[in-house]
C-alpha positions in Angstrom: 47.1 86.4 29.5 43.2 85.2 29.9 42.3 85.6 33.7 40.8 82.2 35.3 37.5 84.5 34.7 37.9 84.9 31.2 39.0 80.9 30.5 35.8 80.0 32.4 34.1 82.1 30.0 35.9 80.9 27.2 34.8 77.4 28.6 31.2 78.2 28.7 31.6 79.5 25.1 32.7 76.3 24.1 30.3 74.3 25.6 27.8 77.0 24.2 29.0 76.2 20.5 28.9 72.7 21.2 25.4 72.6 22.5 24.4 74.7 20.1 26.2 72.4 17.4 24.6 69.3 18.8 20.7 71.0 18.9 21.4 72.0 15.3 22.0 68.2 14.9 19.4 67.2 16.8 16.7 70.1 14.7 17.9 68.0 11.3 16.8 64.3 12.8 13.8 66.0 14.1 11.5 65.6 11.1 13.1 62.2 10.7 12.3 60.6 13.8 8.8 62.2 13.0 8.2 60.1 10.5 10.2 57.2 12.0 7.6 57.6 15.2 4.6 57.9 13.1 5.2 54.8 11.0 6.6 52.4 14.0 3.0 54.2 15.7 0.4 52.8 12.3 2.3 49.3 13.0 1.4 49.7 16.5 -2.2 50.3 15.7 -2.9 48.2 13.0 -1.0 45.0 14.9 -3.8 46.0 18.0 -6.6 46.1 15.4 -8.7 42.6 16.3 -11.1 42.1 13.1 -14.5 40.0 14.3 -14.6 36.8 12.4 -18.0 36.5 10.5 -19.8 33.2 11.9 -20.0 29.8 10.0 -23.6 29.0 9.7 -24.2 26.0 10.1 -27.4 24.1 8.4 -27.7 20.7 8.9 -31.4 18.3 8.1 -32.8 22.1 6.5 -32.8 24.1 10.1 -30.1 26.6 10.8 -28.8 25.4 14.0 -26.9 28.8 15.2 -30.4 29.7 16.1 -30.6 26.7 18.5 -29.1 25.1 21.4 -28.1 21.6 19.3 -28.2 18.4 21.0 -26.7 15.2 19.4 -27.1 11.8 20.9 -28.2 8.0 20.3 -31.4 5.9 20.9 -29.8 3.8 23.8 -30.8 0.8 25.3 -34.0 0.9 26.9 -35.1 4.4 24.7 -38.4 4.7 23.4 -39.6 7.9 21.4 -41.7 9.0 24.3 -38.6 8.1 27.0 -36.5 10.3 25.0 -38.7 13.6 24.3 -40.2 12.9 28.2 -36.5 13.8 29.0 -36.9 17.0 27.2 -39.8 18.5 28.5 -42.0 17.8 26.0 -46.0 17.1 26.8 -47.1 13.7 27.2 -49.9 15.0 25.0 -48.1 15.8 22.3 -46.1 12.6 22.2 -49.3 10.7 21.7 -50.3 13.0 19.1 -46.5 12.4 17.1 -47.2 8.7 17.2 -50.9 8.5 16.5 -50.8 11.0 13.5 -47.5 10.8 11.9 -47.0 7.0 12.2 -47.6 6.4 8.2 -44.6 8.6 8.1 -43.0 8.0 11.3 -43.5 4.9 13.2 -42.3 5.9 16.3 -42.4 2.4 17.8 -39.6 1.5 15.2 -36.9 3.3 16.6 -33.7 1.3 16.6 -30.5 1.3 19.7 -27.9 3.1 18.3 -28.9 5.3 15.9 -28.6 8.9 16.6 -30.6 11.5 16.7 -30.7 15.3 17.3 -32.9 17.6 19.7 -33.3 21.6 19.0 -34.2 23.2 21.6 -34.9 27.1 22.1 -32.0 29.5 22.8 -34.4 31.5 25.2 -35.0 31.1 28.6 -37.3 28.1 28.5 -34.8 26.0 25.9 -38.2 24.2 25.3 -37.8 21.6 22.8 -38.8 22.4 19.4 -37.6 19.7 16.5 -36.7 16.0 17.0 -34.5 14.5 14.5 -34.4 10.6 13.8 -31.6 9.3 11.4 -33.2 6.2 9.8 -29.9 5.3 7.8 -26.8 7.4 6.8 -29.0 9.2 4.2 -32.9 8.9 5.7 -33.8 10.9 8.4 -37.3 11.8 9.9 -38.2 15.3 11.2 -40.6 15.4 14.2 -41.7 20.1 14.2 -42.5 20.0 18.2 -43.5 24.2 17.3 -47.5 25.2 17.9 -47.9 23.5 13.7 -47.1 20.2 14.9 -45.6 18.2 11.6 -43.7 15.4 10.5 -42.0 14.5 7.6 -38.7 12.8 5.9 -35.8 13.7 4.2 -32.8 13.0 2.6 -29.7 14.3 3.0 -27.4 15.6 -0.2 -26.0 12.9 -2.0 -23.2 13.3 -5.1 -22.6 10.1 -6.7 -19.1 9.3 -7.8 -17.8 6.8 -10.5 -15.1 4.8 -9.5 -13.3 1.4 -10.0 -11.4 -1.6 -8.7 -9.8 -4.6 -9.2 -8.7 -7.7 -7.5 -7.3 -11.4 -7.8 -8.4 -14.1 -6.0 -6.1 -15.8 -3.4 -8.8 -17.4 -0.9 -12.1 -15.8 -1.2 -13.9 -12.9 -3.2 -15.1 -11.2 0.1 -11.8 -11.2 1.7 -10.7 -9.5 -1.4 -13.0 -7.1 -1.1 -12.8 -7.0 2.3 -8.6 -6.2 2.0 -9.9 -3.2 -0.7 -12.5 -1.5 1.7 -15.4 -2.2 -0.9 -17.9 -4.0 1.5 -20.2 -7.0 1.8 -22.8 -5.0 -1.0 -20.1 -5.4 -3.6 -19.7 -9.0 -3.2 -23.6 -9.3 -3.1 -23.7 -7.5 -6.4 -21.3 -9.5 -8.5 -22.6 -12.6 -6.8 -25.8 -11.5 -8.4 -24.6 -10.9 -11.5 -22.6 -13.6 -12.5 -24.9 -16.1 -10.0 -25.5 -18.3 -13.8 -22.1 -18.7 -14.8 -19.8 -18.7 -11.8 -20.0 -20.9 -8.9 -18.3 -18.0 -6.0 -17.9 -21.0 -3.3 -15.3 -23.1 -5.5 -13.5 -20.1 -6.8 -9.7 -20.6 -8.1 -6.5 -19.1 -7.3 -6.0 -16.6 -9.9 -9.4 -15.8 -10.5 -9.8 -12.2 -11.0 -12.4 -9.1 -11.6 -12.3 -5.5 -12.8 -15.2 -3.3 -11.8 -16.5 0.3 -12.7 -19.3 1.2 -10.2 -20.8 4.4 -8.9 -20.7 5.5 -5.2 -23.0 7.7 -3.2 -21.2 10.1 -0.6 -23.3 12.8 1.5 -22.4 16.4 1.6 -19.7 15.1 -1.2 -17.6 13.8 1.7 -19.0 11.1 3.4 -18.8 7.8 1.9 -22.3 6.2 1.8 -22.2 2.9 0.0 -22.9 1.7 -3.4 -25.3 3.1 -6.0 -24.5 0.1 -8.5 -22.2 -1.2 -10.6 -22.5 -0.2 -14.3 -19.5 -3.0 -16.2 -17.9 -6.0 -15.0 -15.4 -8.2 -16.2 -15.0 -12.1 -14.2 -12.3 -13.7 -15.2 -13.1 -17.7 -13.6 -11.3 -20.8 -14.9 -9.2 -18.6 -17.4 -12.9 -17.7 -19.3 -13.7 -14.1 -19.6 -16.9 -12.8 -18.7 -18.2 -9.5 -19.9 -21.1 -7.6 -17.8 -22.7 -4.3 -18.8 -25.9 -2.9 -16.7 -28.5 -1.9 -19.6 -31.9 -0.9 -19.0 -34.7 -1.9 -21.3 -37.5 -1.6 -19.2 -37.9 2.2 -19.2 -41.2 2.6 -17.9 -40.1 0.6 -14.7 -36.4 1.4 -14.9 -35.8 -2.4 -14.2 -32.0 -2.6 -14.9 -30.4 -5.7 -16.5 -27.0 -7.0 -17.4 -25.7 -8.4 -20.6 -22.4 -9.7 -22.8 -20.5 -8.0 -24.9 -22.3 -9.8 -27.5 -26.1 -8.5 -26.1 -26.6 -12.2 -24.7 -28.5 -12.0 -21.4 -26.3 -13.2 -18.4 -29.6 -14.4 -16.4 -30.4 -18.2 -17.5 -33.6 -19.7 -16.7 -32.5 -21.4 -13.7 -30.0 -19.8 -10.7 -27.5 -22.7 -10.0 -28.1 -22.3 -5.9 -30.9 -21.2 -4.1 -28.5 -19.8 -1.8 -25.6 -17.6 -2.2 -22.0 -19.0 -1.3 -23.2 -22.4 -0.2 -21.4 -25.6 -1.1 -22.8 -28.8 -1.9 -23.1 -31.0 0.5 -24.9 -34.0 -0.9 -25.3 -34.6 -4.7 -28.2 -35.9 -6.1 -27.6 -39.7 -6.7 -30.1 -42.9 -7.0 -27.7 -45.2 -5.7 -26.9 -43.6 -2.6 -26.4 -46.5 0.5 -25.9 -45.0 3.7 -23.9 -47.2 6.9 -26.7 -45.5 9.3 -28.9 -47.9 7.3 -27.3 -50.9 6.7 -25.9 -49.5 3.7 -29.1 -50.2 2.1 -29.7 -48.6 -1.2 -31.6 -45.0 -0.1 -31.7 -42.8 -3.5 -31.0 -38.9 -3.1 -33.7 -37.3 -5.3 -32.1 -33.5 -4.4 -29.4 -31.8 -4.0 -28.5 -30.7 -0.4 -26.7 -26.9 0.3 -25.1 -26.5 3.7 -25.9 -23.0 4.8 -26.0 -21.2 8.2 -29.4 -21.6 10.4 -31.4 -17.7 8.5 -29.6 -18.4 5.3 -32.1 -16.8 3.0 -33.2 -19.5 0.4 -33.9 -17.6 -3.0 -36.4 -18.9 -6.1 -34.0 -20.2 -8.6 -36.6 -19.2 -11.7 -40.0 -17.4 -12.0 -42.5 -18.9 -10.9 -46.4 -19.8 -9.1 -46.0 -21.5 -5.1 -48.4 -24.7 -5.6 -47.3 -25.5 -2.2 -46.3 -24.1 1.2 -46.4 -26.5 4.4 -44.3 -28.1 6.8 -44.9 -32.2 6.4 -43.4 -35.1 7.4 -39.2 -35.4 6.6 -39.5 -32.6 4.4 -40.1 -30.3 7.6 -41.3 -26.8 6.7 -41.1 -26.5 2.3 -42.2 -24.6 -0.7 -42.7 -25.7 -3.8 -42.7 -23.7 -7.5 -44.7 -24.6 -10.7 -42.5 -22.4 -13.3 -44.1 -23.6 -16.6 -45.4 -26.9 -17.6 -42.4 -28.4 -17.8 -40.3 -27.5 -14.8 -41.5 -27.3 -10.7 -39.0 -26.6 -8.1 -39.1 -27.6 -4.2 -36.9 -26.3 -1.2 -37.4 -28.3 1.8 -36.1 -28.3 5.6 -37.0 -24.4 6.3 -36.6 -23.0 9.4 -39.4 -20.8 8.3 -41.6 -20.0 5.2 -42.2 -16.9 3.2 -44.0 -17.3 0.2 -47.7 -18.3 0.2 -49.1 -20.6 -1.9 -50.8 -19.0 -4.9 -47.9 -16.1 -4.6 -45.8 -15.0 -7.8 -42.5 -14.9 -7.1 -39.3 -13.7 -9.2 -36.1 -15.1 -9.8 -34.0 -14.6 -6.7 -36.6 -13.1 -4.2 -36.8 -14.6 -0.9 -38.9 -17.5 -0.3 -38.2 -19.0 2.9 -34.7 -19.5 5.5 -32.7 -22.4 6.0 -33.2 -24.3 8.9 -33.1 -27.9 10.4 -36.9 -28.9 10.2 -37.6 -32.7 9.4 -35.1 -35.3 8.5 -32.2 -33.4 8.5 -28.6 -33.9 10.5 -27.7 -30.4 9.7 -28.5 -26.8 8.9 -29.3 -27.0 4.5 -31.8 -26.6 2.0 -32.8 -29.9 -0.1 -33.0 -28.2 -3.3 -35.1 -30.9 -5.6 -36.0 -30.0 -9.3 -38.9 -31.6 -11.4 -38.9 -31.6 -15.5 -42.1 -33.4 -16.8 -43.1 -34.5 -13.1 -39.9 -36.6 -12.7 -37.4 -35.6 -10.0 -33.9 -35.1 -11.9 -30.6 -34.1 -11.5 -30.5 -30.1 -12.3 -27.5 -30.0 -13.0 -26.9 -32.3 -15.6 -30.0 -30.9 -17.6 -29.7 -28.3 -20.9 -31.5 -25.7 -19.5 -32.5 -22.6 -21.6 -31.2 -19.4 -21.3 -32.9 -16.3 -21.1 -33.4 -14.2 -24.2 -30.9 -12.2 -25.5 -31.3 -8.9 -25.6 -34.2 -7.6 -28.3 -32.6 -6.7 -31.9 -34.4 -3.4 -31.5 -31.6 -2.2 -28.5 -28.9 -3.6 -30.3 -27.6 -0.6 -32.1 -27.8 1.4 -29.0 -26.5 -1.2 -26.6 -23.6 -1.5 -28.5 -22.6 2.5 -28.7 -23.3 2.6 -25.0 -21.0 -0.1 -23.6 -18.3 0.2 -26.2 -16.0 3.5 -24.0 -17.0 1.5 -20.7 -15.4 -2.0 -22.4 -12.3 0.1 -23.1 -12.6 1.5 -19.6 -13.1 -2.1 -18.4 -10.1 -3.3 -20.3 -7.7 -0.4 -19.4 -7.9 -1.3 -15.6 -5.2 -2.6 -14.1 -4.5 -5.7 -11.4 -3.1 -4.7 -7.8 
């Protein structure tokens, strides 16, 4: 029999084997947990790791402006180019030399509330002033170099033109459809322009409709910044089609025009208004009796166009002023000789712009409606002469313009023949 000495050394043996056993165990998982250890420590480092992002650099109106301290802002009431710069720091002697020497390119007197502009100034300790940056418009901008060169200059900023398209039918008026499709006043100005011979845009029908394909300028390829021009047009008024293509003939002074799908000119030698979505409000009529006067017989010799007071009143043809005065009942007018057949007159201005003796073009700006002379209301007396005799214009067969020389036929006809299709495949909202 084991003494109680010998079974506690039996015990210790057992335990011995089992330790033993269980560091043997423990010797195998060693390498193991090694590796375990060493991957769970790369995790460990690499997740700490914190890469330094490389800076955006930012150039905006050709200056890097990481390397200033960038101040954007707008010309607010009460601003003036010296106010603001003043403000800054900068000399009241150099301020006088920006707007004395740069004012061809700069006119520092012209700066308008509420457009922005941008001051650079140093990143040192002086943060002295060193560019001022006026944006005339969305793309114009003048730089004003406040460093010891002292320069000014403008520029543009990057502008991608876009082709796009739209379409619309009429329900009350073409600028509220244009209005409802985001397309802007410019658009409606356009095809008012273009189809000002043949389509009367105040007395538009239900159901009138237009296709367009037009080209639109966006800065930094993002930034929508109006239209560039519209290069095919279809009108469809009264249930007649009417086919518009921008051509230019005139290469040497890139002087666009727009023409049929037959090469016919859409100009005529005559606009129909000498002001854009007006509305008649008295017709030309020789037996007119009015009850103001007894309904005595009082002929109309013109035709009057209600307009806003600043309406601008347009030359309905080509033409020489032979008169520009303000006289009587007629209040402040101007009158056209066009050829020796035809003389136009545009009475009741509120003020005058052409000169006698000027040249003026179809559809340039002559004078502004207004309420001078015998007048009741805001409108242009629109009165046209053939042979010297004061007649109704629109019951007279005026001649169109020429169509478009045989010469640029050929060519016109290849060129608008994939936009016509393009024109054609658009689709109504």
């Amino acid at each position: 029999m084991d003494s109680p000495r010998n079974k506690g050394l039996g015990n210790k043996c057992l335990a011995s084997k089992k330790n033993t056993a269980k560091l043997k165990k423990l010797i195998y998982f060693i390498p193991i947990l090694c590796v375990l250890l060493a991957c769970n420590e790369g995790v460990n480092v690499d997740a700490q790791v914190i890469t330094e992002e490389t800076p955006v650099i930012i150039v905006e109106y050709g200056y890097r402006f990481n390397d200033f301290e960038v101040v954007k802002d707008t010309v607010r009431s009460g601003d003036t180019f010296g106010a603001i710069l003043s403000r800054y720091g900068v000399s009241n002697k150099k301020i006088y030399e920006v707007a004395t020497r740069f004012k061809d390119s700069f006119d520092v007197r012209k700066i308008i509330v509420g457009k922005p502009y941008v001051i650079l100034n140093s990143k040192d300790s002086l943060n002295s002033t060193q560019v001022f940056i006026y944006e005339k418009n969305k793309i114009d901008y003048a730089v004003v170099d406040l460093t010891d060169s002292l320069r000014c200059y403008n520029g543009k900023k990057p502008i991608t033109i876009r082709e796009r398209f739209a379409s619309g039918v009429i329900t009350s008026s073409l600028s509220e459809i244009m209005s409802e499709q985001k397309l802007g006043a410019n658009m409606t100005d356009q095809l008012a322009t273009i189809y000002a011979w043949t389509v009367n845009f105040f007395r538009l029908q239900k159901g009138d409709r237009f296709k367009v394909v037009y080209t639109e300028r966006f800065i930094n390829d993002t930034i929508p910044a109006g239209l560039e021009g519209i290069k095919a047009a279809y009108f469809e008024h009264r249930g007649k089609p009417l086919y518009s293509f921008n051509y230019t003939v005139d290469t040497v002074n890139a002087i666009p025009d727009f023409f049929d799908e037959k090469a016919d000119n859409l100009r005529r030698a005559f606009l129909t208004s000498p002001v854009t979505f007006s509305r008649i409000s008295s017709r030309y009529n020789l037996n007119r009796r009015i009850k103001y006067y007894g309904y005595k017989r009082r002929p109309h010799r013109g035709t009057d166009f209600a307009a806003p007071i600043g309406t601008p009143i347009l030359a309905t043809a080509d033409g020489v002023v032979s008169k520009s005065e303000r006289r009587g009942g007629n209040g402040n007018y101007v009158k056209i000789r066009h050829n020796s057949t035809y003389d136009t007159q545009y009475l009741h201005m509120k003020r005058r712009k052409a000169r006698v003796g000027d040249f003026v073009r179809q559809g340039e700006v002559i004078g502004w409606v207004g309420m001078t002379g015998n007048t009741g209301g805001p409108h242009v007396c629109y009165r046209f002469w053939k042979n010297g005799t004061e007649v109704d214009p629109f019951k007279q067969d005026l001649p169109p313009s020429k169509p478009l020389p045989e010469k640029y036929q050929e060519d016109y006809f290849d060129y608008i023949l994939p936009l016509r299709e393009q024109i054609d495949c658009i689709s109504y909202p």
